[in-house]
N, C-alpha and C positions, 0 to 999 in steps of 0.2 A: 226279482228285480227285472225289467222289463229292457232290451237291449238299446242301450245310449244313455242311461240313466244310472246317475244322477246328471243332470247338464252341466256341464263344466264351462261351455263358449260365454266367457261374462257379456256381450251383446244380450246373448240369447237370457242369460241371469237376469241382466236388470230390465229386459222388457216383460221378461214373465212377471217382476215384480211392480211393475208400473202396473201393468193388467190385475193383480192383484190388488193394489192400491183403489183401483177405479172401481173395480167390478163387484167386490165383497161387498165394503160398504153401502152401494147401491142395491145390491140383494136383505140384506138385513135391511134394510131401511122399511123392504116392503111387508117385513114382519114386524116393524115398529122395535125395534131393536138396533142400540146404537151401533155404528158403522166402524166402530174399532172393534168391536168380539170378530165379526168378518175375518179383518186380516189374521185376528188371532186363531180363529180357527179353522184359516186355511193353512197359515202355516202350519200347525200342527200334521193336515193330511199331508201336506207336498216333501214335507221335514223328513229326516233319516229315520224317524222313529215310524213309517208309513209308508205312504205311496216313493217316497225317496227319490222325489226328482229333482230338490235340491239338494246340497249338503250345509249343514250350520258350520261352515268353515272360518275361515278369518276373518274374511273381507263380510261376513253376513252379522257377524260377533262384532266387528268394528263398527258397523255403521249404526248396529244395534245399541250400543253405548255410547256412541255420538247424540240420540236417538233421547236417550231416556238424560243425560246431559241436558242436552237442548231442552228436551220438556222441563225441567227443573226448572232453566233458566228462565223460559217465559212464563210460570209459575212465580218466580220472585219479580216479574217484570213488569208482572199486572194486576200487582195486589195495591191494593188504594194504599201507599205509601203511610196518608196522616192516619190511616184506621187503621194500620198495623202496630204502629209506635204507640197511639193511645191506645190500643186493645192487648198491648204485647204479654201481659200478665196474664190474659185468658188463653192467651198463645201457649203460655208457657203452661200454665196449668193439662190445658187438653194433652199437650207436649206429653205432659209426667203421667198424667192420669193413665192416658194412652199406651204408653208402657212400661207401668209400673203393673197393672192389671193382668197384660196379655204375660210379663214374664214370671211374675209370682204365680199366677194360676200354670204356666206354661211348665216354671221347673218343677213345681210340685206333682204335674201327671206324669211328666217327663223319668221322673224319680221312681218314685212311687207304685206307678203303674206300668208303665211301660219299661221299667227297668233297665233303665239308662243311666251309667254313671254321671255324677253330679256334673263336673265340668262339660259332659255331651249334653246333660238335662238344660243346662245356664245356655248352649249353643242353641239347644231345639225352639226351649222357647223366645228365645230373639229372634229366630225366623220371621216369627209372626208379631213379634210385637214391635218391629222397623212397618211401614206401609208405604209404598208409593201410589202418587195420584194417579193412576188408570184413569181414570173417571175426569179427568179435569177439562178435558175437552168439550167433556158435558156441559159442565158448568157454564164453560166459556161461552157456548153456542147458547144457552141459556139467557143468558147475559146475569149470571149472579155471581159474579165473582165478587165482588164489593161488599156482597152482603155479608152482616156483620158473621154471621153464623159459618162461613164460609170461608171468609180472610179465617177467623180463628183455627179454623183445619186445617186449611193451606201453609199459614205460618208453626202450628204445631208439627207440621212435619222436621223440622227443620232440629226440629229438639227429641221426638223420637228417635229417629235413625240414627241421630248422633249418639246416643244415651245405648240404642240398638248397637250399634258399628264400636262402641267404646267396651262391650261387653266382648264382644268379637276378637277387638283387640288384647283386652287382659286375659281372656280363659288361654288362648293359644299358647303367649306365652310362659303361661303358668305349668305348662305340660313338659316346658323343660328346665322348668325352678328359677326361670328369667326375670322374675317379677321382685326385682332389687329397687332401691333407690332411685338407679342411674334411669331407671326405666321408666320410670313416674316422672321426675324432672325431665327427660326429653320428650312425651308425650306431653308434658303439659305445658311447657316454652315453648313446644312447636307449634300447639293451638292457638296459644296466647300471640304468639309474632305471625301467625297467620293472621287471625280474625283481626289483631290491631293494624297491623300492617296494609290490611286489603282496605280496611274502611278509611287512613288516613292519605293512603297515596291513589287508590282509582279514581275517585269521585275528581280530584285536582286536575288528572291526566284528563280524565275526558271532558273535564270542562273547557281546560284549554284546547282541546283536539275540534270539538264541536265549536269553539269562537273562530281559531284561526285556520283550518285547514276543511274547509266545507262545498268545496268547489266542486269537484264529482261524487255524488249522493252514492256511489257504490264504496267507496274509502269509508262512508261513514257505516257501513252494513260491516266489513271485514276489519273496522275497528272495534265494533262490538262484540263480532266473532272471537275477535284474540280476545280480547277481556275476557268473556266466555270461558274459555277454554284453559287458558292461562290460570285463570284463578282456580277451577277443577282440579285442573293438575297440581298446582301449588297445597289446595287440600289435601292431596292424596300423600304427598311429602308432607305435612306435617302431621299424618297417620289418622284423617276420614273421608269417607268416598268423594269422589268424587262429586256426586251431586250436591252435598250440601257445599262444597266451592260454587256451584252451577248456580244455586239458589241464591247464594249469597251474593254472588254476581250480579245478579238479577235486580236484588235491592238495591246495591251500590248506583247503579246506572237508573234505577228505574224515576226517578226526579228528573232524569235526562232525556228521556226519551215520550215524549208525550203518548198516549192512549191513540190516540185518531190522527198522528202524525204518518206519513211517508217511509221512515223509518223501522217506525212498527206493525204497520204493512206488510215488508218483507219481511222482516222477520219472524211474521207469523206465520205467512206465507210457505218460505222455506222449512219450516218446521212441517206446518200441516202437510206438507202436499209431499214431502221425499221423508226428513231426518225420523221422526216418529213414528209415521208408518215402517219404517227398517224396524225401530225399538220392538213395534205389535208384532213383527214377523217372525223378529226371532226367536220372541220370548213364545209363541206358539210351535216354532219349532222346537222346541224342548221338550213339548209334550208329549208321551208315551201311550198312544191309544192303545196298546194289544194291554196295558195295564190295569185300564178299566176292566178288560175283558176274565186277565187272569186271574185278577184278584191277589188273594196271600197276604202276606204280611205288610206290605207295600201301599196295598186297599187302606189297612186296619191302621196306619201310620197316617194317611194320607184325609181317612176320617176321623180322627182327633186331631190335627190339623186343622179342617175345615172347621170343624165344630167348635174346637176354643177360640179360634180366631173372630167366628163371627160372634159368640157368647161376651167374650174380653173388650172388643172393639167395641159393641152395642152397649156395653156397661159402663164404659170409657165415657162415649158422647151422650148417653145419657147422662153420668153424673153432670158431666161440664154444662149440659144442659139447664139441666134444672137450675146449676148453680147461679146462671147469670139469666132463668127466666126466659132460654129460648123455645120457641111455638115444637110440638112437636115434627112439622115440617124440615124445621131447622137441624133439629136432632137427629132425623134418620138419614138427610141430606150429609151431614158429618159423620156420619157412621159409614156411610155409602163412602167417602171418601176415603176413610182409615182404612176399610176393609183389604184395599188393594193390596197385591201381593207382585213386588216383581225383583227388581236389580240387587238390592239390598237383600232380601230371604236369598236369591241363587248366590250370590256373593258368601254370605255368612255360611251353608249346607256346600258349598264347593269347597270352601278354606279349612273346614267343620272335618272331608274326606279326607282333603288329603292330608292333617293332622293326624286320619285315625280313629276320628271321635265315630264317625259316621258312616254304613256301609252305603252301596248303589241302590237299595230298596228308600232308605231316608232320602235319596237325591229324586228318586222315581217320583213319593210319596209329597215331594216339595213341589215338582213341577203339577201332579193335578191338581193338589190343592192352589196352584198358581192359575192352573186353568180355568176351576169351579168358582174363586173369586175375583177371575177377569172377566167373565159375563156378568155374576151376580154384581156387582159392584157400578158399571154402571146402567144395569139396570133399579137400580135402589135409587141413584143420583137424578136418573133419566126419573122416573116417578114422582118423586118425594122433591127435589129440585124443581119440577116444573109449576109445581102448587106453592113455591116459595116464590117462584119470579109471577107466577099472579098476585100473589100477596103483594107483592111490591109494586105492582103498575097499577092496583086497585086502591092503591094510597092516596087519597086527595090531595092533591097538592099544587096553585093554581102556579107557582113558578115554575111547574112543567109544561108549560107550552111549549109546543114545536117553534120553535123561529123559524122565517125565511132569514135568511142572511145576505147582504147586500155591500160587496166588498168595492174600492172606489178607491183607482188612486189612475194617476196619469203614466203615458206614455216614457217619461223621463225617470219616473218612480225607483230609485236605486235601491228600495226598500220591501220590495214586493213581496218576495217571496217569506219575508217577517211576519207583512201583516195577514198571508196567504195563512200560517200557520196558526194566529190568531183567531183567523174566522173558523179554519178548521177544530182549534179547541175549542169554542164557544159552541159549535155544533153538535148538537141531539146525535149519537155516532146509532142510536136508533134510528133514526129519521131518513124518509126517504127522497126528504127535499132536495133538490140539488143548491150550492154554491149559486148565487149569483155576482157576477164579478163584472164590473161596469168601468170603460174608458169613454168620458167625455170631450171630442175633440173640438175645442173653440173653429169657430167657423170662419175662414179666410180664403178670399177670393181666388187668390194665386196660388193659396199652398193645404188646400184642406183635404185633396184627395192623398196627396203624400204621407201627410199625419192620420189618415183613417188608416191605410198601409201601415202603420209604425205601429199603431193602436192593437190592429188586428194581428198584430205579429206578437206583440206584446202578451194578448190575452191566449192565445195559444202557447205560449211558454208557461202559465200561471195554468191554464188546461192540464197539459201534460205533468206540471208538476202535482196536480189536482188528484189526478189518476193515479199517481204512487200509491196514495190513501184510498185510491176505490172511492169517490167520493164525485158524485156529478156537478157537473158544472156547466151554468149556463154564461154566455159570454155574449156581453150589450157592447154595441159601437155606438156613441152620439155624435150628432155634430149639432150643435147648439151655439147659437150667439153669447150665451149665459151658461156656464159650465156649472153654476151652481141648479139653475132650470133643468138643465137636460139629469142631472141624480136625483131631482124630486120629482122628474118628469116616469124615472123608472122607476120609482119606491113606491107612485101609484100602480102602474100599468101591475107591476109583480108583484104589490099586495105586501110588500118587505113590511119587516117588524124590528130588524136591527141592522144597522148604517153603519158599517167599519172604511171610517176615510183615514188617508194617513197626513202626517201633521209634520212639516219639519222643524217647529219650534222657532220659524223667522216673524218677527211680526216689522210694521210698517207704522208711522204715526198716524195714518189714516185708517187703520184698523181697530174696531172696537175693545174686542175680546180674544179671539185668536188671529181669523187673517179675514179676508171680505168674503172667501167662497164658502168656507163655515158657516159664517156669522149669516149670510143671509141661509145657506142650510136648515140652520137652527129654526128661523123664525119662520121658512117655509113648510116644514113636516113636522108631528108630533112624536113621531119613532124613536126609539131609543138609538142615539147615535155616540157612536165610542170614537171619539178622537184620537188618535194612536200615532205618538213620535216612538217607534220601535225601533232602537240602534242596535239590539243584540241579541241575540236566540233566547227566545224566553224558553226552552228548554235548560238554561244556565240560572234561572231566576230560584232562588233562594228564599227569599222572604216578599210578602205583599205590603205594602204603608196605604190603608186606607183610609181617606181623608173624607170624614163626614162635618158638614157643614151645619149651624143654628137650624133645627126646623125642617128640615128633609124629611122626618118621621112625617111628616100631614101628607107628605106627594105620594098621591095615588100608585106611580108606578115605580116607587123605588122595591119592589119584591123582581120586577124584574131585570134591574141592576144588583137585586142579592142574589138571582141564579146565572147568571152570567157570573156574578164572583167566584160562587160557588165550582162554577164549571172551570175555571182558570183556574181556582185553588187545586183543584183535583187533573187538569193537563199538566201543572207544573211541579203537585207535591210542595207547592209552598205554605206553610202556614202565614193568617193572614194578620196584620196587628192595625185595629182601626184608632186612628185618632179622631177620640170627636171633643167639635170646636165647639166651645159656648152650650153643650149640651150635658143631661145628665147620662152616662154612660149607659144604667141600666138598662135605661129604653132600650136604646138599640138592642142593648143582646137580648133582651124578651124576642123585639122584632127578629131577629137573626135566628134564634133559636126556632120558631115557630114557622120558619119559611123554609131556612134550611138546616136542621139540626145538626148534620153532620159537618158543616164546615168549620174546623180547626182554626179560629180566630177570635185573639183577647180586646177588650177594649181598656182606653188609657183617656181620662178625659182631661182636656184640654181648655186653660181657662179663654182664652181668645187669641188672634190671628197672630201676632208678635209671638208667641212661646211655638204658634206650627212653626212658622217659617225661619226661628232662630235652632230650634231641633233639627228644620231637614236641610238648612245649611250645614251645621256643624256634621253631617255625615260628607258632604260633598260628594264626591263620584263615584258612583256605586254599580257597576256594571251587572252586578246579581241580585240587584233590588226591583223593586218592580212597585212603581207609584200608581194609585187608583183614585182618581179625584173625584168624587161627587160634586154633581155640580147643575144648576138648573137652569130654566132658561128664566129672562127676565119678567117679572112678575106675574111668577107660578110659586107654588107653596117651598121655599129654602132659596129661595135667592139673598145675595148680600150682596150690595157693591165691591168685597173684597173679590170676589170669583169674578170681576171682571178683571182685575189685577194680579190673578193668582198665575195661572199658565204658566204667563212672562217670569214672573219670579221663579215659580221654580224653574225652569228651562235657562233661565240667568246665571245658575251655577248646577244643578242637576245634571248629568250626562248618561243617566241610566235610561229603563224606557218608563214612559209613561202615557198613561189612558186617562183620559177624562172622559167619564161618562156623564150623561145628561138623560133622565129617565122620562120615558115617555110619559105624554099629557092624556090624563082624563080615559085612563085604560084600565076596566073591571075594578071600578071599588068595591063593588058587593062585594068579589074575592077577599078583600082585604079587611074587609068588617067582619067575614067569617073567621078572620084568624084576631080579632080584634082591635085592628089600626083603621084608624078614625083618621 
């Protein structure tokens, strides 16, 4: 040990580990090697087990478990909510397959061959047949998380470790004949008033927390935090890890917290850049290099380990594989997942010792095999994962165009920062277009340079709130005689493809359809423009009511009013229910399926206008609802004299929010013949 070492001055602690954070994964990188094995395997050299210049002490074991918490949680945060619930049965299966394989093959070598009594043999093999997602970071940067093969791993986690951490729990206390009645009823009342308990009271709390108390955006980070954390803990009391609280947290909120919102931003933020990196440091601090070197029994432990885990795991995703017809891309991408090895195996081999079951060679023999498939693992995801996300962007699909987006509300606007949220869900979170956000200031003699001031003060609040989300934004001043001129004056100059004006629902008798600076909007540009009286965090939004109208199937550009749905249904986690009017229902869903197959919405047809508008009264106020009116402009293919009538009506007793959209004119039919609408 070299004199002053291990470092003790925490200053000196946490900048060596900041340098470590930056520095690894930029050197792997230039081996094409993802930038998490880095910090894993520098912790291992700097660790006690090594060059020993830190020590794995408290405070490195704390933040490490914060660490691998936190990953959980933006694991359940950022899984396509409706693809989990409809896919939950392939969840659960990979779940079972998952470790039903790794522990039947595990106890039986465990027994058998390595000559280990039964209840050590039930521990050895749950080592390895719990997995944590190493690798998810992968995915993430990948951008495949959504996909189907993916969520299904992601959410199987949530059912091994538990199935893992339950085996954990009954062999222990089986060692001292504890395994009575009392023992089974309180394990499984305290699962039961966890899991029911977290799902009927969080989701309540933070809806109301996100309506009324939204004022400083940092409250809304460190109320997520305590959910977070609070509910881990609360799993640990009712006897399984903490992560699957962390995960399960994840889901509770994740209908809350939009994809491309400011919110999850930070929070991802603060994960990537400090909490997680702790998780990789420590768990490389555990490893035991002079182990490799000496070999013994430890080696011989450590290589059946390696070797069933990746045999059992591989067998796993394959069967689930084949069962639901995924490509083999998909398969080894799930495998790449499962493989991982961290919190849960040290957890179970630590609890494993000090029972008794297990000497310091089985603990040695855990960490390398924790080390040999924390490289391999996302290296498998980094390969086999990247040929999945080309699959997916090589998918024809003409409602993925890029939008420019074109955001438009005045200087008075009390509603900004709603509809600021709206364009940021609606946006491609690929795309590298910036935000364009436009204040037109009517022109007056006396008072025009004051309101460009108010304008320009305006669009830098809506900037800065821009930036939370990483998300560029360009910011127009007009001053125009005609304030509906000066926004079609910049949906030329910037080439815009989607118009987000806000709407307060006041009309006048001298207005046609909504109010005069719409209405002439409308008959000036053919763009698809979304009308939007937004009163409440559509973060809170619950269910979609889409309102399709006689004859909109013939308009050219209604596919790009179905991925704009599409993209709203997946910011908000709402599934969508269309009402269509005087139409046969099927159509649509042929259309809807064929544009976007993944969006979660049933159709319910409707004999004509009197049966919509006595249904969406009898709901009256619906603050979690969220209205989508199709709607066209006049005599373009789906117009009806009632859509000029309609708004008003509903905005007459409606108080939730609503969107009228209006889909753009005479845009790519070929596209649309190729999926077969005429």
């Amino acid at each position: 040990m070299f004199p002053g070492l291990p470092i003790h001055e925490p200053v000196l602690i946490f900048a060596l580990s900041m340098l470590v954070f930056l520095i690894a994964p930029l050197l792997l990188k230039l081996f094409r090697l993802p930038g998490m094995i880095g910090i894993i395997i520098v912790g291992a050299f700097i660790g006690p087990n090594a060059l020993h210049i830190l020590d794995r002490n408290e405070t490195i074991i704390l933040l490490g478990e914060i660490g691998l918490v936190y990953l959980m949680f933006i694991a359940g945060l950022e899984i396509n909510i409706n693809k989990f619930i409809e896919k939950i049965d392939r969840s659960l299966v990979f779940g079972i397959f998952s470790f039903i394989i790794p522990q039947l093959a595990g106890t039986a070598a465990g027994y058998y061959i390595l000559g280990l009594s039964f209840p050590a043999a039930l521990l050895f093999a749950s080592i390895f047949a719990s997995h944590t997602l190493l690798a998810y970071p992968v995915i993430k940067r990948l951008g495949i998380v959504n996909n189907e093969a993916i969520t299904v791993a992601v959410g199987g986690t949530i059912m091994t470790d538990t199935m893992a951490l339950m085996v954990l729990a009954v062999v222990v206390p089986s060692l001292d004949d504890s395994l009575d009645m009392f023992f089974w009823i309180r394990l499984g009342l305290g699962l039961t008033l966890f899991f029911v308990g977290s799902w009927l009271i969080v989701p309540r709390i933070a809806r109301w927390f996100f309506s009324k108390l939204t004022d400083e955006s940092y409250f809304e980070f460190l109320f997520v935090m305590a959910v977070a954390f609070v509910i881990a803990y609360f799993a640990e009391v009712a006897g399984v890890e903490p992560i699957i609280g962390a995960f399960l947290a994840g889901l509770l909120l994740n209908r809350l917290i939009p994809s491309s919102s400011p919110l999850m931003n930070r929070i991802e933020f603060v994960g990537n850049a400090l909490f997680i990196p702790f998780f990789l440091l420590s768990v490389g601090m555990l490893v035991n290099i002079r182990a490799f070197v000496e070999g013994g029994h430890q080696l011989t432990l450590a290589i059946w380990m390696i070797g069933l885990v990746l045999i059992t795991k591989l067998g796993a995703a394959w069967i689930t594989g084949r069962m639901y017809r995924y490509g083999n891309d998909q398969i080894m991408s799930m495998f790449g997942l499962s493989v991982g090895q961290a919190a849960a195996a040290l957890a179970i081999v630590l609890i494993g010792f000090k029972a008794g079951l297990f000497n310091e060679s089985m603990i040695n023999a855990v960490v390398m095999m924790m080390l040999v498939v924390a490289i391999i693992s996302p290296q498998i995801v980094e390969r086999y994962g990247s040929r999945v996300s080309l699959t997916d962007k090589a998918t024809y699909n003409p409602a993925e165009i890029i939008p420019r987006i074109l955001v438009s509300f005045s200087a008075q606007s009390t509603y900004k920062q709603l509809l600021m949220d709206l364009a940021l869900m609606i946006r491609d979170r690929k795309s590298d277009e910036p935000l364009n956000v436009l204040s037109v200031v009517k022109r007056d003699a006396g008072n025009s340079e004051k309101m460009v001031a108010e304008a320009e003060k305006m669009l830098q609040e809506t900037l800065n709130y821009a930036a939370c989300a990483e998300v560029p934004v360009n910011t127009h001043v007009r001053l125009n005689y005609n304030i509906a001129s000066g926004i079609m004056g910049t949906v030329i100059e910037n080439r815009i493809s989607t118009v987000v004006i806000g709407w307060d629902g006041v009309h006048s008798p001298k207005e046609n359809v909504i109010g005069s600076i719409i209405d002439q909007l409308l008959r000036g540009t053919e763009k698809l423009v979304l009308v939007s009286m937004i009163r409440h965090p559509l973060c809170n939004t619950q269910e979609i009511t889409l309102i399709i109208p006689h004859g909109i199937d013939h308009n050219t550009g209604l596919y790009s009013v179905v991925d704009t749905i599409r993209r709203i249904s997946e910011g908000t986690s709402a599934p969508v229910k269309a009402l269509v009017v005087g139409d046969d229902p099927a159509i649509y869903k042929e259309i809807f399926n064929k544009l976007s197959p993944d969006l979660p919405i049933s159709f319910e047809g409707l004999g004509g206008w009197r049966l919509l508008l006595d249904m969406l009264h009898a709901r009256g106020e619906s603050p979690h609802e969220l209205i989508i009116s199709l709607s066209t402009r006049r005599d373009t293919p789906g117009w009806h004299p009632m859509l000029q009538v309609l708004p008003r009506r509903i905005t007459s007793y409606f108080k939730g929010n609503l969107i009228i959209a209006y889909p753009p004119i005479g845009e790519r039919p070929d596209d649309l013949k190729f999926f077969g609408i005429e």
